[in-house]
C-alpha positions in Angstrom: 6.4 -28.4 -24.1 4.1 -29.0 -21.2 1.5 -26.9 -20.1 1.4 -25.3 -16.6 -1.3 -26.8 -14.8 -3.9 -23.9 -13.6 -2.9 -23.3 -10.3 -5.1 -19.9 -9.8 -4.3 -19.5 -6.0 -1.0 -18.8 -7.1 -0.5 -17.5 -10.5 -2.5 -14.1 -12.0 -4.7 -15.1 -14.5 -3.0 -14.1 -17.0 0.0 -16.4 -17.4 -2.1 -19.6 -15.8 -2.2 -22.0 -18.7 1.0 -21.1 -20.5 4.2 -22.6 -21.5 6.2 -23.4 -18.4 9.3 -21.4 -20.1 7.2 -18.8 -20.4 5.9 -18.7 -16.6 9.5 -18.9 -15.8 10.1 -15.5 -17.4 7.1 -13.7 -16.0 7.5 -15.0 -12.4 11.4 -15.2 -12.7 14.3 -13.4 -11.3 15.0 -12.1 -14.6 11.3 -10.1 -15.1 11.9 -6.3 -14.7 8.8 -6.0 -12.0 9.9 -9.3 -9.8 13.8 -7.5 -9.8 12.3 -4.2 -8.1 10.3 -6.1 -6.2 13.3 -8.0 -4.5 15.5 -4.8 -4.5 12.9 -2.9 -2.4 12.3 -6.1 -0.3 15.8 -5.8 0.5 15.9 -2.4 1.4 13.0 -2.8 3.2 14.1 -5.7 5.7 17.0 -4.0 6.4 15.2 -1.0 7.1 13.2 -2.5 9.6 16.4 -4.7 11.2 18.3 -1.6 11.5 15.4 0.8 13.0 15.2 -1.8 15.6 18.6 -2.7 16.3 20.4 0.8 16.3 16.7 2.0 17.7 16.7 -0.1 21.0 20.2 2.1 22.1 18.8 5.4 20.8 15.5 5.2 22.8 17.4 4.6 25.5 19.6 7.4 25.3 16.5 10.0 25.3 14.8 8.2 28.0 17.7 6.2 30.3 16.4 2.6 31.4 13.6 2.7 29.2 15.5 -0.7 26.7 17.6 -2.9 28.7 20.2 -4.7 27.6 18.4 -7.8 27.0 15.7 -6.1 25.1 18.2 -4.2 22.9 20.2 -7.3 21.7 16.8 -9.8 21.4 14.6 -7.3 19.7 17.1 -7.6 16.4 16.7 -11.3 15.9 13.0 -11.2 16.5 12.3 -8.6 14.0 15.0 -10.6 11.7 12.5 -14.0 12.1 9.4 -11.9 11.0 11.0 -10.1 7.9 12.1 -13.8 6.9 8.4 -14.9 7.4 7.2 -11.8 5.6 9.8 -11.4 3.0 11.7 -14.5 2.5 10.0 -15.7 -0.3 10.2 -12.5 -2.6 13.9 -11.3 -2.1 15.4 -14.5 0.0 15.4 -12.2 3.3 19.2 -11.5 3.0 19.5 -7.9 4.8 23.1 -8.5 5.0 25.4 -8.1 2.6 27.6 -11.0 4.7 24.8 -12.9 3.6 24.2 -12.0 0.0 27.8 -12.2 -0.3 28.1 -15.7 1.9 25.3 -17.0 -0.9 27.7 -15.9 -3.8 30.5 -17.5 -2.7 28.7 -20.7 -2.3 27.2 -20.6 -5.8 23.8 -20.2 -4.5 23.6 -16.6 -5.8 24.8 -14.6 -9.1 27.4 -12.3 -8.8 26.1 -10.2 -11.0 23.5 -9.4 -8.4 25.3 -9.2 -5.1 26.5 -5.4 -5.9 22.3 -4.3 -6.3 22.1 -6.2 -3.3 24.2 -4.4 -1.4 23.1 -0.7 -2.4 19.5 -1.7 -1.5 20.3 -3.0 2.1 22.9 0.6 2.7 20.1 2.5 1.8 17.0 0.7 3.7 20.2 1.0 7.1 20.7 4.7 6.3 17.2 5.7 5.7 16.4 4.0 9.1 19.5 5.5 10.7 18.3 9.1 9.2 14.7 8.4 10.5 15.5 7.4 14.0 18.1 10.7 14.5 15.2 13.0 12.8 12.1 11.6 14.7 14.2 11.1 18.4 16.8 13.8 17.9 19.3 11.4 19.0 22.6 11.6 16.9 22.7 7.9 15.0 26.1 7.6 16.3 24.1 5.9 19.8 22.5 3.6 17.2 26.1 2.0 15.9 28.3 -0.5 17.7 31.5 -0.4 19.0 34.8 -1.7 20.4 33.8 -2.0 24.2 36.3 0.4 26.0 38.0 -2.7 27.8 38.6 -4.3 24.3 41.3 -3.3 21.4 39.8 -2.9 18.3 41.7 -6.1 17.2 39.5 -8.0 20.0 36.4 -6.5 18.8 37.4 -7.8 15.1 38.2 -11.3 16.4 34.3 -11.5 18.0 32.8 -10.1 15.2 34.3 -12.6 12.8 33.3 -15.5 15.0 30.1 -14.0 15.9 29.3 -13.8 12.1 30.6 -17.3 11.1 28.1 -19.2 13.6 25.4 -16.8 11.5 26.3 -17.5 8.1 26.5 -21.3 9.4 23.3 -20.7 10.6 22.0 -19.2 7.4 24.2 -21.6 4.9 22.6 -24.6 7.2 18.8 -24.0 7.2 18.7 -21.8 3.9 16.4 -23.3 1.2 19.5 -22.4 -1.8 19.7 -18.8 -1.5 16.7 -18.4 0.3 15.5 -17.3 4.1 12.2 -19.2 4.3 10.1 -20.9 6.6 9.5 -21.3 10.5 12.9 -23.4 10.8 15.1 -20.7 9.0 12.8 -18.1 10.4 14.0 -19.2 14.2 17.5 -20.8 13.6 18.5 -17.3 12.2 16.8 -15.5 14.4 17.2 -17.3 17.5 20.9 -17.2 17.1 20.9 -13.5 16.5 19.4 -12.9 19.4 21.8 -15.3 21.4 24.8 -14.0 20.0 24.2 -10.2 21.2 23.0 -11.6 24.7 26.7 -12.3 25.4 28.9 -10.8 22.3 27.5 -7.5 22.3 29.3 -6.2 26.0 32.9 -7.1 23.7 31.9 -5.6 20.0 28.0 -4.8 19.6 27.3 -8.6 17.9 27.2 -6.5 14.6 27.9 -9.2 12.3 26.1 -6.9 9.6 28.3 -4.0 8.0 25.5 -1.8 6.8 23.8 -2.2 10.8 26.5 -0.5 11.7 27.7 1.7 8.4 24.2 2.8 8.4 24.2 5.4 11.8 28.0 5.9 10.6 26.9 7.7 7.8 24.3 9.3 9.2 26.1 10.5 12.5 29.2 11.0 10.1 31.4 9.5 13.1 33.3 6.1 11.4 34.8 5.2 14.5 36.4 1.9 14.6 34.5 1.2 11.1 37.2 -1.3 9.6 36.3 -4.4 12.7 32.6 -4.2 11.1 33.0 -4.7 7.6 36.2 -7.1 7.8 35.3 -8.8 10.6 31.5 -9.7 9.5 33.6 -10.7 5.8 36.1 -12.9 7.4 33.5 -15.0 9.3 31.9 -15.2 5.4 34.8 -16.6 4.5 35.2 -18.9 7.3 31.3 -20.1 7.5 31.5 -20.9 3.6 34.5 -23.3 3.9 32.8 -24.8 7.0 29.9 -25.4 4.7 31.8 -27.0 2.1 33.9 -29.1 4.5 30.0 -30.1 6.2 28.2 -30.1 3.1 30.2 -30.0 0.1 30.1 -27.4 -3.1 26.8 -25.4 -3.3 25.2 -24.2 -6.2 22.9 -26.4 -8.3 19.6 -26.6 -9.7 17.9 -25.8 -6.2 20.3 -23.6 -4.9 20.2 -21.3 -8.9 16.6 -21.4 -8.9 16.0 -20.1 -5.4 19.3 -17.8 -5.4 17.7 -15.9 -8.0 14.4 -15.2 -5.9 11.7 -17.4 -8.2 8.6 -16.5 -6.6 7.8 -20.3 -7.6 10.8 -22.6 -7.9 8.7 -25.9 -8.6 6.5 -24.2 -11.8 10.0 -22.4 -13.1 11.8 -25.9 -13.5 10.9 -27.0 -17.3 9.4 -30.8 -17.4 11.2 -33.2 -19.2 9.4 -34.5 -22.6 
């Protein structure tokens, strides 16, 4: 088998120089370390996504007119672009479980994954919900989204779901596999966050992440309208993965299994033919 050349800048020392199947392992998706690594990651990113997007509401409650509008629904989708930037590489930069679950359904990502997944991003949204209500006194319930009192809950479902399928197009468009990386993914996904809440969020909140909204839920304890933000966000999945497959065809492959799984290093992890 063929040797991995000695790229020091970006393996440690001591696995430069060995087998390529062997690399694989110790930088792989499958090494015990590199699985934490991507679970905290996870929990992490949402953390931050969540302390800014239920935050910008909460602030604004203790001190009225302090985060307007504008600042409340762009501030998510620029903190979204810099995890992606910071983290997108190590756990793919899902933060959603839309996402992770949007990924799965495409092939890009194991199943077998998507449930650790998940519990990592509810607990980086509830440890941010907890923090904001602890350090501002502010119940979380301020930090979660909500029907609009001019619209039905139904209406509120039918906005989240679109809201989330130009996302996960988004995502499923400029993803590398399973992957968030890069300026272009970095912006598309970001950019459109923030653009969606400019004009969604007077009708639902713009959402289109359960756990963003789940995560003050459980903290506050008030589950108000709570079904329109987990099936709405799910039926946009749905919908964004059959527009993907209608645009683009099946996913999964070598690409998409190799970076669905989080390798640090796709291009040393794929063996060489002899």
């Amino acid at each position: 088998m063929a040797e991995a050349p000695q790229r020091h800048t970006q393996l440690p020392l001591d696995v430069a120089g060995m087998p390529r199947g062997v690399v694989a392992h110790l930088t792989g998706f499958d090494n015990p370390l590199g699985r934490w690594r991507r679970l905290f990651s996870e929990a992490l990113g949402t953390f931050f996504l969540v302390l800014v997007a239920a935050g910008g509401p909460m602030v604004d409650r203790l001190l009225p007119g302090s985060v307007s509008h504008v600042a409340a629904v762009v501030a998510p989708g620029i903190m979204v672009m810099a995890m992606i930037m910071f983290m997108g590489k190590v756990s793919g930069a899902h933060f959603n479980p839309a996402v992770s679950i949007g990924f799965a359904l495409r092939g890009d990502f194991p199943w077998n994954r998507v449930p650790f997944y998940l519990i990592a991003q509810a607990l980086g949204a509830a440890v941010a919900a907890g923090f904001l209500q602890a350090v501002l006194h502010v119940s979380a319930r301020w930090g979660s989204t909500y029907p609009a009192s001019s619209a039905t809950e139904l209406q509120a479902f039918a906005m989240e779901a679109v809201l989330t399928l130009g996302l996960l197009s988004v995502i499923l468009g400029t993803a590398s596999g399973a992957q968030n990386i890069g300026i272009i993914g970095a912006i598309g996904v970001g950019g459109y966050i923030a653009l969606a809440g400019l004009w969604g969020s007077p009708i639902s909140g713009a959402s289109m992440n359960p756990f963003r909204t789940l995560g003050p839920d459980l903290i506050s304890l008030d589950f108000g309208a709570w079904w329109v933000y987990v099936a709405g966000p799910l039926a946009g999945t749905l919908l964004a993965v059959g527009a993907a497959w209608l645009l683009r065809g099946p996913g999964g492959g070598t690409t998409g299994s190799l970076t669905a799984q989080g390798v640090l290093d796709p291009e040393i992890a794929v063996p060489e033919k002899d």
